[in-house]
C-alpha positions as a Python dict, from the first residue, in 0.01 Angstrom:
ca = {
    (1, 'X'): (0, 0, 0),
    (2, 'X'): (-6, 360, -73),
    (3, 'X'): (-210, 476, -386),
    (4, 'X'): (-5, 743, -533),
    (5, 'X'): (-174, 1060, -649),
    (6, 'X'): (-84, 1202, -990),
    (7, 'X'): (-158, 1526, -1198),
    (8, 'X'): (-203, 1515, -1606),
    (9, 'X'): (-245, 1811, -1707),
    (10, 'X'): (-379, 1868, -2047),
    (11, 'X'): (-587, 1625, -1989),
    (12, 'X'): (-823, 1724, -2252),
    (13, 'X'): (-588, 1710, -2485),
    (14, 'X'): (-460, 1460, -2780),
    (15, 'X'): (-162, 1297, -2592),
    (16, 'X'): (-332, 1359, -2235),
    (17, 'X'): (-616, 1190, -2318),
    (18, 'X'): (-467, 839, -2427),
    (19, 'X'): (-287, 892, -2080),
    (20, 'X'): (-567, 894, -1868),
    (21, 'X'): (-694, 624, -2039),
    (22, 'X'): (-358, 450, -1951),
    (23, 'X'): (-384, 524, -1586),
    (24, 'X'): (-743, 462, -1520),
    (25, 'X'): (-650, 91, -1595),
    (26, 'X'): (-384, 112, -1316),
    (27, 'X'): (-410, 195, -930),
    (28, 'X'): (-406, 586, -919),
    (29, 'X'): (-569, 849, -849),
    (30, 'X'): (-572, 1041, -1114),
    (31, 'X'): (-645, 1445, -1156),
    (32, 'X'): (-665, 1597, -1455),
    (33, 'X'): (-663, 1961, -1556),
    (34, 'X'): (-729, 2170, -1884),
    (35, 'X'): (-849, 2491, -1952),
    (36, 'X'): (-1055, 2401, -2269),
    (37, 'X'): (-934, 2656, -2486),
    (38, 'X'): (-1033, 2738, -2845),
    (39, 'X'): (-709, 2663, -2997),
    (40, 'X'): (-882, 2389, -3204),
    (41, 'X'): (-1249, 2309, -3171),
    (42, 'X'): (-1371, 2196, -2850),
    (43, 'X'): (-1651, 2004, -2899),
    (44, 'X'): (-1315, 1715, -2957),
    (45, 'X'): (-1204, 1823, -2635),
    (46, 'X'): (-1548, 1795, -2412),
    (47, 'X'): (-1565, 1449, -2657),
    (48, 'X'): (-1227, 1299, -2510),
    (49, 'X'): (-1390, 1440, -2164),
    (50, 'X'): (-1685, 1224, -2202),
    (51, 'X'): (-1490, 944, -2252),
    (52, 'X'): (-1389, 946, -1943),
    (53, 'X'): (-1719, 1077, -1761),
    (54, 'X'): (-1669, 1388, -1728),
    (55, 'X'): (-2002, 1589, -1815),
    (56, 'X'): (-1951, 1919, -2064),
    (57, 'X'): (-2206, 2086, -1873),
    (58, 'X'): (-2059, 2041, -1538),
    (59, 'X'): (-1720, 2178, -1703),
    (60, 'X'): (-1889, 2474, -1832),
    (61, 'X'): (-2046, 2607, -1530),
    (62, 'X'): (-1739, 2579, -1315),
    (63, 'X'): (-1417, 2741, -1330),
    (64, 'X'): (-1115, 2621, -1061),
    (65, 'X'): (-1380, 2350, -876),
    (66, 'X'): (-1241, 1997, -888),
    (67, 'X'): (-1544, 1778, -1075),
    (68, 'X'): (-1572, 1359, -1043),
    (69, 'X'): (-1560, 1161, -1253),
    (70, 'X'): (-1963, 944, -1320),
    (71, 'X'): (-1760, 672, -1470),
    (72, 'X'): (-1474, 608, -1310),
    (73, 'X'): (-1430, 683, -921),
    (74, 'X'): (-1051, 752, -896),
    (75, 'X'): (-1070, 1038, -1145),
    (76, 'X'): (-1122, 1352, -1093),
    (77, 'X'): (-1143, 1689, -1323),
    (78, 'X'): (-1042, 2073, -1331),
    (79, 'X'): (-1090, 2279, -1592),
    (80, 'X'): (-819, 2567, -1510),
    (81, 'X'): (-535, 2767, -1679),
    (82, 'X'): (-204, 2690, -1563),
    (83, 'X'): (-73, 3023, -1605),
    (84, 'X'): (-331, 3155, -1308),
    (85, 'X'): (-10, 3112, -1112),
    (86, 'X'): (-145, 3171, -749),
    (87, 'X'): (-425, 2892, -815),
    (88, 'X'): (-233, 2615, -955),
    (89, 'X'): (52, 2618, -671),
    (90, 'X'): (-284, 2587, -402),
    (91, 'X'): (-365, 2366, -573),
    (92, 'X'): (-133, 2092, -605),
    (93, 'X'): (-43, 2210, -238),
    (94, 'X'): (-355, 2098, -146),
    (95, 'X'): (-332, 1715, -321),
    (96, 'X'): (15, 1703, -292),
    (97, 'X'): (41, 1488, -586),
    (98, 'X'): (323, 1229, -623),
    (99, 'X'): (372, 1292, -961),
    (100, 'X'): (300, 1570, -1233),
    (101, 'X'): (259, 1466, -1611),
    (102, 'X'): (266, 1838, -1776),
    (103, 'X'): (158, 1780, -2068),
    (104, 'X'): (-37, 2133, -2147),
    (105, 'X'): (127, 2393, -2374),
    (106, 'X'): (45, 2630, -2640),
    (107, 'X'): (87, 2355, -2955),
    (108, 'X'): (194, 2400, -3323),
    (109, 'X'): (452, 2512, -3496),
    (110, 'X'): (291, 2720, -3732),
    (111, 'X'): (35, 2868, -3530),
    (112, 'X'): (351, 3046, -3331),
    (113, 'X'): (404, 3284, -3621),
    (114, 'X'): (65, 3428, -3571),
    (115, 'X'): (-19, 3453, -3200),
    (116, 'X'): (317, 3409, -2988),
    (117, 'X'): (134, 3549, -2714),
    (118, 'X'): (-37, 3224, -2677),
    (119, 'X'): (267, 3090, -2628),
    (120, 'X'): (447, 3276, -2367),
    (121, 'X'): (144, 3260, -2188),
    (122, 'X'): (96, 2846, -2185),
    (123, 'X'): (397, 2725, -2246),
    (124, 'X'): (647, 3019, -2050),
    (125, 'X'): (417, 3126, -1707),
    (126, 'X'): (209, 2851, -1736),
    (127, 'X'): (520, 2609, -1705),
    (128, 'X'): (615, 2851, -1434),
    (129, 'X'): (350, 2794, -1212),
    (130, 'X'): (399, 2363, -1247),
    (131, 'X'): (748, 2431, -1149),
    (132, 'X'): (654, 2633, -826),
    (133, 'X'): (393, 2382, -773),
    (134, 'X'): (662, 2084, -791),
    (135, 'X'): (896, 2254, -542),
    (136, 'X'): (605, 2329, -314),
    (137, 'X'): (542, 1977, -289),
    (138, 'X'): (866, 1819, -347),
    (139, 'X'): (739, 1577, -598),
    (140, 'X'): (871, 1244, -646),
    (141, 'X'): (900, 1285, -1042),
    (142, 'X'): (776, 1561, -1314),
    (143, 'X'): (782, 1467, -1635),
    (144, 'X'): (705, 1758, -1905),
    (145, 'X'): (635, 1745, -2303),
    (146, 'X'): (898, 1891, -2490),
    (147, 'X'): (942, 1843, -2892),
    (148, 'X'): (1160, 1731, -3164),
    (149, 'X'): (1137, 2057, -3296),
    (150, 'X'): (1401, 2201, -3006),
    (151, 'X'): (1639, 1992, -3278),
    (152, 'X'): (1612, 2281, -3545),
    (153, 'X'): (1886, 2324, -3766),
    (154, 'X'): (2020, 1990, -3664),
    (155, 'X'): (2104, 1814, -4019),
    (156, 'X'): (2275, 1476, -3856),
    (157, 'X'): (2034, 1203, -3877),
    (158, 'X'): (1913, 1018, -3601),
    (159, 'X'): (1883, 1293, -3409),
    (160, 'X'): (2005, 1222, -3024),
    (161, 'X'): (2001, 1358, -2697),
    (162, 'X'): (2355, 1479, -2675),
    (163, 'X'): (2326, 1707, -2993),
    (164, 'X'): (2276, 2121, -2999),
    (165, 'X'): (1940, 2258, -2950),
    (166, 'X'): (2027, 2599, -2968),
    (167, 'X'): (1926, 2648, -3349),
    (168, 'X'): (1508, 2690, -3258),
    (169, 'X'): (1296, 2795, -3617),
    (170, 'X'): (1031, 2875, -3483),
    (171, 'X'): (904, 3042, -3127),
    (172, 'X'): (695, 2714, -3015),
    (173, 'X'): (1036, 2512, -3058),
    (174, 'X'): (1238, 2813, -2846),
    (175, 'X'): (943, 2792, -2558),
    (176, 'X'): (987, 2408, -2536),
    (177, 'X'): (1349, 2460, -2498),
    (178, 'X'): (1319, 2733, -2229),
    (179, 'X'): (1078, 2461, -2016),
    (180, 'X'): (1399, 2205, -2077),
    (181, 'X'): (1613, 2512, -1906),
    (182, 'X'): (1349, 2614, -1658),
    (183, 'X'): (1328, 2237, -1593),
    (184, 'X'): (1663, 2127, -1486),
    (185, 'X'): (1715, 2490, -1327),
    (186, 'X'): (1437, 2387, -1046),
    (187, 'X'): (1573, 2054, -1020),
    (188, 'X'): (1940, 2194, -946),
    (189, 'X'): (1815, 2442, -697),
    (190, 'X'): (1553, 2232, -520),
    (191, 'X'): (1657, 1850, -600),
    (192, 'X'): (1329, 1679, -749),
    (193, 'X'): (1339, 1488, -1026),
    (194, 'X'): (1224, 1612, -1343),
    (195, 'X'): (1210, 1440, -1705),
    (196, 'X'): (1146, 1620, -2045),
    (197, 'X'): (1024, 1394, -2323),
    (198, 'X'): (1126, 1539, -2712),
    (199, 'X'): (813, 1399, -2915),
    (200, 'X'): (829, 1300, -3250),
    (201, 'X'): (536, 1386, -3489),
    (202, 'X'): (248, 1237, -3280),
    (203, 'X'): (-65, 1048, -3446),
    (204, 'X'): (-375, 842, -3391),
    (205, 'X'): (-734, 825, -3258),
    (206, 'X'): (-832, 1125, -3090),
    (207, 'X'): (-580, 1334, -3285),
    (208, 'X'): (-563, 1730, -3306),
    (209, 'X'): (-744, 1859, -3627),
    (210, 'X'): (-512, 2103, -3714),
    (211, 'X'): (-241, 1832, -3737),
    (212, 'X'): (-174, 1653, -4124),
    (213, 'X'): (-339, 1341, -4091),
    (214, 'X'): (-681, 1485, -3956),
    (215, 'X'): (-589, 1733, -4231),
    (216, 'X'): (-569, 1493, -4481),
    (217, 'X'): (-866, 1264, -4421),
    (218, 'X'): (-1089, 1539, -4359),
    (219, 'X'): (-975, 1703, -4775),
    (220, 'X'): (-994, 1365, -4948),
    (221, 'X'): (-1338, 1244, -4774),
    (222, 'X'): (-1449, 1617, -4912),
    (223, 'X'): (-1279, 1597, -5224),
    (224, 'X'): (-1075, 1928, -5138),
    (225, 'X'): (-688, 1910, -5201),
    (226, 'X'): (-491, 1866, -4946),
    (227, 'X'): (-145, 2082, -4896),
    (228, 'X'): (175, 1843, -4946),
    (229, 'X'): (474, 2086, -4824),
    (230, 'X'): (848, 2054, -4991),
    (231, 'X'): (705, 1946, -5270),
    (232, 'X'): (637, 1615, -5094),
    (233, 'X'): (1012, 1565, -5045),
    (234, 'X'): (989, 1575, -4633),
    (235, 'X'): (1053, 1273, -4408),
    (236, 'X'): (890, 1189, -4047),
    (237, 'X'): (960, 998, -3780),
    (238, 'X'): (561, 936, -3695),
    (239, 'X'): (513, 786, -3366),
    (240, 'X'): (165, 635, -3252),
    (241, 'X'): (12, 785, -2954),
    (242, 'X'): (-3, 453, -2778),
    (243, 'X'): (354, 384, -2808),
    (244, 'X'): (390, 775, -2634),
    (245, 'X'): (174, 673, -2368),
    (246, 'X'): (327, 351, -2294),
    (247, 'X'): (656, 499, -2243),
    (248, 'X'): (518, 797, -2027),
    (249, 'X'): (392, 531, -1795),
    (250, 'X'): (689, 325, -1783),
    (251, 'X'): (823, 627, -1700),
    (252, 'X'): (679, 791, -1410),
    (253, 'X'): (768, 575, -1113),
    (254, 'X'): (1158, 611, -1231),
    (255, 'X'): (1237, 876, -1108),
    (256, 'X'): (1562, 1117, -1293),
    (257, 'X'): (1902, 978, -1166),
    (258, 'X'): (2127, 1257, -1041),
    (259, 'X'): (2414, 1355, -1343),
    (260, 'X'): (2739, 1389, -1325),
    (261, 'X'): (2669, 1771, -1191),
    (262, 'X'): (2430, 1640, -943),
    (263, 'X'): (2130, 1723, -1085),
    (264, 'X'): (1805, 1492, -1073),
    (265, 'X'): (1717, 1595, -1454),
    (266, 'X'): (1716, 1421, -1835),
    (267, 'X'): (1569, 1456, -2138),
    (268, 'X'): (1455, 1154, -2378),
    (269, 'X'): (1344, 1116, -2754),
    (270, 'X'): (1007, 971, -2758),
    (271, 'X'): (1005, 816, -3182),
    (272, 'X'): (902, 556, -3385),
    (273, 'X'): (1317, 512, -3478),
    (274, 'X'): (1142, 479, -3828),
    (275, 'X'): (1158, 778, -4021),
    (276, 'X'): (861, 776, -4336),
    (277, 'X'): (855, 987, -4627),
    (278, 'X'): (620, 1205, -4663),
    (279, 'X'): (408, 1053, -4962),
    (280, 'X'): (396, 707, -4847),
    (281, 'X'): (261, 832, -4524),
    (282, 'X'): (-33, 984, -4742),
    (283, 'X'): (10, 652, -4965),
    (284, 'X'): (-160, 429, -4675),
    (285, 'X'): (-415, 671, -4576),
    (286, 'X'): (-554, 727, -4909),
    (287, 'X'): (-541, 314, -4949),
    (288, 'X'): (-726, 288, -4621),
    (289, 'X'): (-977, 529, -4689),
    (290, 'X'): (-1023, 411, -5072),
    (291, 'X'): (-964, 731, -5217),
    (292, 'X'): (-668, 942, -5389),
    (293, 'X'): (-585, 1249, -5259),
    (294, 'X'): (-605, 1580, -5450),
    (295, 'X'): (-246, 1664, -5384),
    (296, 'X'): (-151, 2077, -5410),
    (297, 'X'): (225, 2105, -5418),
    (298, 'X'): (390, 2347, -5232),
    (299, 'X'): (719, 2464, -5093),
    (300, 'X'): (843, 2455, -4736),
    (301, 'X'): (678, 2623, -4483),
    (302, 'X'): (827, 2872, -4244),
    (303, 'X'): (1018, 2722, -3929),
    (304, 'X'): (948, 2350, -4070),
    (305, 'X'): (1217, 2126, -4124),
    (306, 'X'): (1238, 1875, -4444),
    (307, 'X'): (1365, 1513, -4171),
    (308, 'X'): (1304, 1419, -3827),
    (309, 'X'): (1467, 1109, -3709),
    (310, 'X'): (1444, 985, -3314),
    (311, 'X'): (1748, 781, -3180),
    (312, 'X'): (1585, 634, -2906),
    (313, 'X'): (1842, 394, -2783),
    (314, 'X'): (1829, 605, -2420),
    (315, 'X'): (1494, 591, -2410),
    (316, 'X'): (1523, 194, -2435),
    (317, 'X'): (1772, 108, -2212),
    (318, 'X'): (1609, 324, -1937),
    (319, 'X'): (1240, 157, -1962),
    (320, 'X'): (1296, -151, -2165),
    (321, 'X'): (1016, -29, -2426),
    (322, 'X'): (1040, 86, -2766),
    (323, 'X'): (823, 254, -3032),
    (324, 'X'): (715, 21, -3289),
    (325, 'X'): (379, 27, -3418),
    (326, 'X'): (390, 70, -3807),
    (327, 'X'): (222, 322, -4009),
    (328, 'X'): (22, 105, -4170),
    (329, 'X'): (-106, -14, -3837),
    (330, 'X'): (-140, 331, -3661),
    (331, 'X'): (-275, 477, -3949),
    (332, 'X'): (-538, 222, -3963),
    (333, 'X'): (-656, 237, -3672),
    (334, 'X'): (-675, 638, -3703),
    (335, 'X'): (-891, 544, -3993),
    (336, 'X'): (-1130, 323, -3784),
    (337, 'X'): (-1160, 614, -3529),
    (338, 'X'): (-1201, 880, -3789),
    (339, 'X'): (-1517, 714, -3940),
    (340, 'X'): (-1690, 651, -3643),
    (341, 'X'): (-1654, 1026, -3581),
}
């Protein structure tokens, strides 16, 4: 039988990360790619790395060389950036990979307002360069992150599939939506199947510092305030990083049915389906780390939006798995990470 070849990239990453892990326990091989940058600090990145047996100092004297893995002998390891256009379409030429998990961007909302340059760059001609890549090889499937936060203005709760995205608040948000465009552009013109997956407020082990629950553990363990926007009036549909994963992977064998326009493309809601407010999110943490929270009260921030709820009925019926870990669950087991950190 034929062991299919697939590319993560953002490998390094949060999400990427718990995918790897994923895959390592099936029959790929598996290539990963990430180029490491300084967005948040990388001594979490070259930490997930690790994990997987990939050495920092082998990462950091190579640029665009392919490194193996000392743990585990069907993964393999570039540290690259996707927007070096003529590089990443060699290449996946060269591996001709049967699938393509792009999950590398420019992330954060907020961030967007300060440097959008970061995210033209990642998320605009880096996304570019995946898509050339993909019709180069004529992949069996891509499947690309996207984000809840392509919803916008949306007010009707669960949010679904079928409803505008045209309302972005903030430039992250419009770049996700361009990939979505870019996406389903390549796969009318060229006929591979692509997926985009809408994620709803990722959490868990391994988890971006910049991103409220690292946030929050790190101010209450140091007895510094942490920032609770809208007042604390904000709901979320949180969705464990495992549950993510799982449906990637159920995922990338199934290849996007043609629509009615004949077009190999579709987008899905990856949520929990259980929206949480705001303060009982912060509720469970503080009860699992055994300490209240210094709470400083402020209003909404610019290009946030006060719900997020996932309808993920599509997602369901397509790969017979839904999101269900709790919060209390997830967020434990965040907690168990966090201390051993």
């Amino acid at each position: 039988m034929e062991v299919k070849k697939i590319l993560v990239t953002g490998s390094a990453g949060f999400i990427g990360f718990h995918l790897v892990s994923r895959l390592l326990k099936e029959d790929f091989i598996i290539f990963g790619l990430d180029n490491i940058d300084s967005y948040y600090d990388i001594n979490l990145k070259y930490a997930r790395l690790s994990e997987h047996g990939i050495e920092r100092k082998s990462v950091e004297e190579t640029e665009n060389s392919v490194i193996q893995s000392l743990i585990f002998h069907n993964y393999y390891f570039v540290k690259a950036d996707l927007a070096n256009h003529d590089y990443v379409v060699q290449f996946m030429m060269e591996n001709k990979f049967n699938y393509v998990v792009n999950l590398a961007a420019q992330a954060g909302v907020r961030y967007s307002l300060e440097n959008p340059r970061a995210y033209t760059h990642s998320n605009i001609d880096g996304f570019l360069s995946i898509l050339e890549g993909c019709r180069a090889i004529n992949v069996e499937h891509l499947i690309f992150a996207s984000t809840s936060s392509v919803y916008g203005l949306n007010k009707q709760m669960p949010l679904s599939e079928d409803q505008k995205t045209d309302e972005p608040m903030a430039l992250y948000a419009a770049t996700k939506k361009a990939n979505e465009l870019m996406a389903h552009s390549y796969s009318h013109l060229f006929q591979f199947p692509s997926t985009g997956l809408r994620f709803f407020t990722v959490y868990g082990p391994w988890g971006r510092p910049d991103m409220a629950l690292f946030l929050f553990a790190d101010a209450i363990k140091n007895d510094k305030p942490i920032n609770v926007f809208n007042h604390g009036q904000m709901i979320r549909d949180f969705t464990y990083v495992v549950d993510i994963v799982e449906s990637i992977y159920r995922l990338i064998p199934k290849a996007s049915p043609k629509n009615i326009n004949n077009v190999p493309f579709q987008v899905f809601n990856i949520g929990n389906n259980n929206p949480v407010q705001l303060m009982a999110y912060i509720k469970v943490l503080e009860s699992e780390l055994g300490k209240e929270a210094i709470k400083n009260y402020l209003d909404m921030q610019p290009g946030d939006v006060p719900a997020t709820h996932a309808d993920v009925d599509n997602l369901m019926r397509y790969v017979d798995f839904r999101p269900q870990t709790t919060i209390v669950e997830g967020v434990k087991r965040f907690v168990d990470w966090y201390k051993t950190r």
